[in-house]
Wavefront OBJ file of the C-alpha trace (Angstrom):
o trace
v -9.030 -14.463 18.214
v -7.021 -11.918 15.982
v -9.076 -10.957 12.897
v -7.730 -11.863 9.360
v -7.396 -7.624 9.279
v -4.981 -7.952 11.937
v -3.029 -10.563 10.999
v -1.771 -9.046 7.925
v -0.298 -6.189 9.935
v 1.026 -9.007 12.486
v 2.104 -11.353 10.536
v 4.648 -9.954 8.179
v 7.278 -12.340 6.924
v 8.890 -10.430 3.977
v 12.790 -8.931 5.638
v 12.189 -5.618 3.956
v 8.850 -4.709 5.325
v 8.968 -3.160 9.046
v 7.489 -5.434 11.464
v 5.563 -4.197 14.557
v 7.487 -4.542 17.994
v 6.034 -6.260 20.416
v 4.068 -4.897 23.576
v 3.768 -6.580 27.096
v 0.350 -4.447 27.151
v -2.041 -6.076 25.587
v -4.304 -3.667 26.109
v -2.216 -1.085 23.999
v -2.304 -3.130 21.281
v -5.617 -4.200 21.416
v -6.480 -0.407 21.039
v -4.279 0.272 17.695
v -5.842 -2.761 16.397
v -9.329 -1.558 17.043
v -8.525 1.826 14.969
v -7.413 -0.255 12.124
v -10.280 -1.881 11.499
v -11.867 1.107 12.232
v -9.634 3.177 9.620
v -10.355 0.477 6.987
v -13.870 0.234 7.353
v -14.294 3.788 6.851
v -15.986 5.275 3.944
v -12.280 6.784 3.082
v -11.495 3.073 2.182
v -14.764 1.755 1.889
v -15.524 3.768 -1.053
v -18.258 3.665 -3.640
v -15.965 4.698 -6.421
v -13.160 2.361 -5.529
v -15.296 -0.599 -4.945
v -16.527 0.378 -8.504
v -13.597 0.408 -9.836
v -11.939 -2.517 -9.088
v -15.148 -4.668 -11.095
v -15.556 -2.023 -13.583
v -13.388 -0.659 -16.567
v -13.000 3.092 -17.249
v -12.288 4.739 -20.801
v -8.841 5.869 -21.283
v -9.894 9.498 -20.525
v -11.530 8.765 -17.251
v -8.257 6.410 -16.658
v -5.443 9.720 -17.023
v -7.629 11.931 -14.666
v -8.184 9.114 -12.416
v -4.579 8.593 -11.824
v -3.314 12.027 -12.506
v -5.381 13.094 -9.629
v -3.833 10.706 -7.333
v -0.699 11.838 -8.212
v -1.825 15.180 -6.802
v -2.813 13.373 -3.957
v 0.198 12.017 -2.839
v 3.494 13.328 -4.746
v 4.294 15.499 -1.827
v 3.585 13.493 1.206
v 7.186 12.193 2.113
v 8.310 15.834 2.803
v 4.914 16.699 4.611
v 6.141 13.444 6.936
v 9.513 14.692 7.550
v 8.064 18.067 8.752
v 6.597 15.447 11.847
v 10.130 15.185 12.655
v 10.288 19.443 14.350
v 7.832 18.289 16.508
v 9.227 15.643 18.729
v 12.565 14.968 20.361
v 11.856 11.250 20.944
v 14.435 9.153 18.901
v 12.214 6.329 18.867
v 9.594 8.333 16.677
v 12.214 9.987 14.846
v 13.232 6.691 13.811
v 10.025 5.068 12.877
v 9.478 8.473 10.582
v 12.316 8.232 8.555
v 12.348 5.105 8.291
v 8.448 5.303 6.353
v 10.570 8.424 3.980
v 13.147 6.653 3.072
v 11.215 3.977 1.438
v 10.194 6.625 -1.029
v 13.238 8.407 -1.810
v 16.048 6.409 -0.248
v 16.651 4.780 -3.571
v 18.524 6.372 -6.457
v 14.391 5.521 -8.020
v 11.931 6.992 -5.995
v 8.560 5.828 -5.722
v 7.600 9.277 -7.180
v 9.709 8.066 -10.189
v 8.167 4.941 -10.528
v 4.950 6.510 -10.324
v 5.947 9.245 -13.381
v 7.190 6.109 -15.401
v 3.581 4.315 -14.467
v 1.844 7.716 -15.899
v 3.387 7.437 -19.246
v 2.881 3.415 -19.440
v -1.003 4.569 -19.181
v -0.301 6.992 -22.239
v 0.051 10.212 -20.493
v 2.268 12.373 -21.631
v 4.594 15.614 -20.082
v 2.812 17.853 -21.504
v -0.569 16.565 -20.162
v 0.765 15.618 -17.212
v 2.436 19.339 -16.427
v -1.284 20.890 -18.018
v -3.455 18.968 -15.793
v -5.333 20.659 -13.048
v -6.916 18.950 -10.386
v -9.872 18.946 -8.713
v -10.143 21.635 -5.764
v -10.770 18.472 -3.867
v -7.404 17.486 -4.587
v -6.251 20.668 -3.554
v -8.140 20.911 -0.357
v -6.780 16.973 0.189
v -2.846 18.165 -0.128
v -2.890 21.011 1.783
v -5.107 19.236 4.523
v -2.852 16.586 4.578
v 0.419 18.706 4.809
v -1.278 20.988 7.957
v -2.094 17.350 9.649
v 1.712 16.439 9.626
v 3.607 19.688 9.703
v 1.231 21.323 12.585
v 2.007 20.057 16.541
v 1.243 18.141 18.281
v 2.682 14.649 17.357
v 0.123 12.677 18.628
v -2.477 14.660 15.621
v 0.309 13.908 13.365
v 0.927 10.512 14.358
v -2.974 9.515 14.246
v -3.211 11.174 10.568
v -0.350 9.064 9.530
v -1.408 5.888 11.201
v -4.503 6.683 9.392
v -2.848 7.070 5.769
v -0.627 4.244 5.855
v -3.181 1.597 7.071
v -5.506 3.559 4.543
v -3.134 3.015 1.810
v -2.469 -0.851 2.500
v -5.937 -1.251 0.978
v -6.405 1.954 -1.042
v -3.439 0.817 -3.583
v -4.788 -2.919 -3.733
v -8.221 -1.854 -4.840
v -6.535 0.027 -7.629
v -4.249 -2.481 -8.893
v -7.462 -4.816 -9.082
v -8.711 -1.744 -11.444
v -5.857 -2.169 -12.913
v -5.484 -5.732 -13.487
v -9.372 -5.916 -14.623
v -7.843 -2.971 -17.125
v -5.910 -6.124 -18.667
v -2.902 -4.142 -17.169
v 0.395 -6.964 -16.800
v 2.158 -6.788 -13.628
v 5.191 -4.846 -15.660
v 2.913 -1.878 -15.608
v 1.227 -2.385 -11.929
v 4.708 -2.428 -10.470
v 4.167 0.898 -8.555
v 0.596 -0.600 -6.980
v 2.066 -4.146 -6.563
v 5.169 -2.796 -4.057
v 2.805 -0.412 -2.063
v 0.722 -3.095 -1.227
v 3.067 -4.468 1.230
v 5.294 -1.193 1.862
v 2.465 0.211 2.997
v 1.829 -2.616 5.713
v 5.246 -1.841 7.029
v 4.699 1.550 7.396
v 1.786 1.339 8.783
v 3.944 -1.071 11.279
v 6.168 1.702 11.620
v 3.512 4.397 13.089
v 2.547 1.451 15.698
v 6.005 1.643 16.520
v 6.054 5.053 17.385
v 2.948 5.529 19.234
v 2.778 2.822 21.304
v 4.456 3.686 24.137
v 2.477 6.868 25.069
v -1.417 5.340 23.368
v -2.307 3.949 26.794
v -2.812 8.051 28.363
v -6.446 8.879 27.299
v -5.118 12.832 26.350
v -3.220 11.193 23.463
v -5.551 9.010 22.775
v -8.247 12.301 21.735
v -5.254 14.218 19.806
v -4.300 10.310 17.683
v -7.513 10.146 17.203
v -8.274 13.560 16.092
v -5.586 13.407 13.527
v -6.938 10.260 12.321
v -10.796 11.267 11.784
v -9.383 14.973 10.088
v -7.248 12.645 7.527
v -9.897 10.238 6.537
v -13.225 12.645 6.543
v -10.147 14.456 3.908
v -9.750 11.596 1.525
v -13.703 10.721 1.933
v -13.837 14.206 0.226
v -11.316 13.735 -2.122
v -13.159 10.438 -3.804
v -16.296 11.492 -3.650
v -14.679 14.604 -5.983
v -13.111 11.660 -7.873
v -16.205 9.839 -8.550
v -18.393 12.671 -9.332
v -15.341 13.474 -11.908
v -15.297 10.561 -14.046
v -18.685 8.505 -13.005
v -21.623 10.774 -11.880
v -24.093 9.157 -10.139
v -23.654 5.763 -11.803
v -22.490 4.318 -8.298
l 1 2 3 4 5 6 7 8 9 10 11 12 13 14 15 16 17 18 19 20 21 22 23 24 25 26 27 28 29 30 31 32 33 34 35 36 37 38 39 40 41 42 43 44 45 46 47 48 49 50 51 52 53 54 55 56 57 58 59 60 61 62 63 64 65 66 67 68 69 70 71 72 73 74 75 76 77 78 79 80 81 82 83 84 85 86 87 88 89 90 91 92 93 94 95 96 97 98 99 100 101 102 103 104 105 106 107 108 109 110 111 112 113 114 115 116 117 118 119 120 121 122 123 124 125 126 127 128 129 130 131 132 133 134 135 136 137 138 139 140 141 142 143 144 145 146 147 148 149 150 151 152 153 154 155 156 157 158 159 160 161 162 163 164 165 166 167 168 169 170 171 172 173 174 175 176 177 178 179 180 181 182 183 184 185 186 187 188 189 190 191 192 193 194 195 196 197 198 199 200 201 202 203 204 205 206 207 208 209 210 211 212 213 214 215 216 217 218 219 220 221 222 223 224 225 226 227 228 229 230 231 232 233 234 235 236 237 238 239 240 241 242 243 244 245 246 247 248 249 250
């Protein structure tokens, strides 16, 4: 029986969210579902702070460096994807890669737009937002992230990004419930709101890609090597988070 989990990534009906092709080997796809309930039962999703959060309200200070430093998480991963793209020749992947980019800067709005615009909803202004600086957690996040996709071989970059997306599917729901419990209107939760299916599709879209070389137990290791390095990263990066604004009240 496919798991509620699963289903979400199966069962996609919205026309502008990739949908996962489908695969004669069962066994294939049993194995990429396995490693996303794996990814999502990880700590990296599973985590104190953002099970916290979505029951719990912050004060407005803890709220801008909450969200400023996920904008230091994340503001440069679309070109960190495209670097993925130098280390295959495989059209198929090529495809699947772009595909996951242009959703963040195809439009004349990018997501990293949208995501300025949600910054100053919150209150934050340029001048904080251009004086911030983040935790070296952040830092060690970013420039983890960007050797996971721009270093060979694909199959490590593949499993990091198969990691983040699926990560993400769940990561940007528990903040909008923050969010919402913030007595935040859907107006301002816009950017969490269309992640939480984008990132479904792109998640889709690294299925895609991998699938037809997952079955040979050498890519298997490297997918999963990329995978483990990008979640232990974000782990990190929360537990910076939460000791940040929270503590030890978790």
């Amino acid at each position: 029986m496919t798991s509620t989990t699963i289903k979400r990534f199966e069962e996609v009906e919205d026309p502008n969210i990739r949908k996962r092709v489908k695969l004669d080997n069962q066994e294939t796809k049993k194995y990429l579902d396995e490693q996303i309930e794996y990814i999502l039962a990880h700590r990296a999703v599973e985590h104190p702070f953002l099970n916290y959060y979505r029951k719990n309200k912050l004060t407005k200070e803890q709220e801008k460096k909450l969200f400023l430093e996920c904008f230091y998480f994340f503001q440069y991963l679309p070109f960190y994807i495209t670097g993925m793209a130098l280390h295959t020749r495989d059209e198929n992947i090529l495809r699947e890669v772009i595909l996951n980019v242009i959703d963040e800067v195809g439009s004349k709005v990018t997501h990293s737009m949208i995501y300025r615009d949600f910054l100053h909803q919150i209150g934050i202004t340029n001048e904080e937002f251009e004086n911030y600086k983040c935790l070296p957690t952040t830092t060690a996040l970013n420039q983890g992230i960007m050797k996971l996709y721009t270093e060979p071989p694909i199959e490590k970059c593949l499993g990091a990004l198969y990691a983040d997306e699926t990560m993400s599917a769940t990561m940007v729901s528990k903040l909008n419930d923050g969010l919402e419990n913030q007595e935040y209107d859907k107006k301002l939760r816009n950017f969490w709101l269309i992640h939480i299916n984008v990132e479904v599709g792109h998640s889709n879209n690294v299925f895609n890609a991998i699938s037809p070389y997952i079955s040979e137990q050498d890519t298997r290791e490297l997918f999963e090597k990329g995978m483990n390095g990008f979640l232990e990263l974000v782990a990190t990066y929360w537990d910076g988070v939460e000791a940040l604004l929270l503590g030890n009240q978790t």
